[in-house]
N, C-alpha and C positions, 0 to 999 in steps of 0.2 A: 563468415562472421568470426568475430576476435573470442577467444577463451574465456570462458566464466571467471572473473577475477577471485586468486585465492580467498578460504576462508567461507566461498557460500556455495549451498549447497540448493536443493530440488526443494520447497516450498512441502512438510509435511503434510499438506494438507491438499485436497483436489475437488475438483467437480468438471462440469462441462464444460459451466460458461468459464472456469479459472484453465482451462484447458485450452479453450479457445482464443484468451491473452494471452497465455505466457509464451514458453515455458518461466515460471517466477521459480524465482529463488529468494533464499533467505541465510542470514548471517545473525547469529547471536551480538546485542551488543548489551550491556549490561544485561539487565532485569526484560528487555524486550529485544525484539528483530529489527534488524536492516532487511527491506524486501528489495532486490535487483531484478532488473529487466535488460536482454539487448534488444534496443529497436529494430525490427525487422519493416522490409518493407509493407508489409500486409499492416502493422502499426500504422504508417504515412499516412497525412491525406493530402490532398492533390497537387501541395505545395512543395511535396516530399518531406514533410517534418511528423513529429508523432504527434498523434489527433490529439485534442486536447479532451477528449471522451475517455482516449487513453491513460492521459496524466491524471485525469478525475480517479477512474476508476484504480488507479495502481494507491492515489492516496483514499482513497475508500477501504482499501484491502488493506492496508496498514495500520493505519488510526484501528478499524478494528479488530483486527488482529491482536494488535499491542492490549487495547483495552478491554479486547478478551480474557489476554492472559491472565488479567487481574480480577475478573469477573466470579469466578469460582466455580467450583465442579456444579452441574447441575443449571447453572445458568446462563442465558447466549446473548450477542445483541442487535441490535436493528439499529440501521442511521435513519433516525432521527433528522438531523438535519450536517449540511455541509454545504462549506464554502471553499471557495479558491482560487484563485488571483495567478494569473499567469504572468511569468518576469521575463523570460528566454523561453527557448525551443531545443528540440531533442530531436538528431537527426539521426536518420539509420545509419546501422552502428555502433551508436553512443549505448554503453551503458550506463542505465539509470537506474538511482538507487531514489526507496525512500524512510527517511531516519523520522523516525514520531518523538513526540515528547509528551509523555501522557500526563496530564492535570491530575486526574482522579477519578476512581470508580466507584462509585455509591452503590447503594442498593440498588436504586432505579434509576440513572443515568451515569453516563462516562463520559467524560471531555480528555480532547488529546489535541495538538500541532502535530503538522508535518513536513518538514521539507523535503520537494526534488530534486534532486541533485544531478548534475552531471559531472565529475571529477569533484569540482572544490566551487562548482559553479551552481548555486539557486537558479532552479529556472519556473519553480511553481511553491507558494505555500497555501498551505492547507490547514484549516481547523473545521473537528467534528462533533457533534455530538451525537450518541448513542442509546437507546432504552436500554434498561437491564430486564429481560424478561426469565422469567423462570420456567421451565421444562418441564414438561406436564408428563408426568408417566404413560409407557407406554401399555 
C-alpha cells in the first residue's frame, strides 16, 4: 500500500470497532479534521470497490467527530439520523478522505455535510444529524 499522504496523522482517538476500519487518520483543517483512509482489500466487497458500509461509516465518524468538537467539555453525540448518496467508487489503494462542513451545534442537536473524496474527485455526500446529550457523572 502507498504512504499515508503528508500532514495526517493516527486518528487520536480509538476503540474496536474504529480499529477494525481503519487504520484512520486525521488532518487538522481549520477549526475541524480531514479524516483519511487507504482502501485495503478487506474494505472491498465482491466487485473489488470499498463497501458502501464503508463510505457510510467513514462519513458517520467525521460529521461527528467535527460536531463533537464543538459540542463542549462534558457532552457527547448520537446520530440521530444520516443520509448519503453515492456518486463514484473507491478502489483499493485509493486514499480517501472525508472533509465536513458543519452547520451548527446547539444544545440538543448538531447538523454537519460531508464529502468523500478521492484526490479532487466526489465520490459520496453525506448529511447528519446528531443529539447533543450530556454526561451523567460517574
Amino acid at each position: 500500500m502507498s504512504a499515508i499522504p503528508e500532514g495526517y496523522g493516527p486518528l487520536p482517538r480509538s476503540s474496536n470497532f474504529l480499529q477494525m476500519v481503519g487504520p484512520l487518520y486525521c488532518k487538522p483543517e481549520g477549526e475541524g479534521l480531514i479524516l483519511g483512509l487507504r482502501i485495503e482489500e478487506r474494505h472491498a466487497n465482491s466487485r473489488g470497490i470499498a463497501h458502501g458500509g464503508l463510505l457510510t461509516t467513514l462519513a458517520d465518524l467525521a460529521l461527528g467527530f467535527n460536531c463533537g468538537r464543538t459540542a463542549g467539555f462534558g457532552r457527547t453525540l448520537i446520530t440521530t439520523s444520516i443520509t448519503i448518496d453515492f456518486i463514484a467508487s473507491a478502489s483499493i489503494g485509493d486514499w480517501l478522505t472525508a472533509h465536513t462542513d458543519l452547520q451548527q451545534t446547539g444544545k440538543r442537536l448538531g447538523f454537519a455535510n460531508c464529502y468523500l473524496m478521492v484526490g479532487d474527485k466526489r465520490i459520496a455526500r453525506a448529511s447528519g444529524i446528531f443529539s447533543v446529550i450530556e454526561r451523567k457523572a460517574a
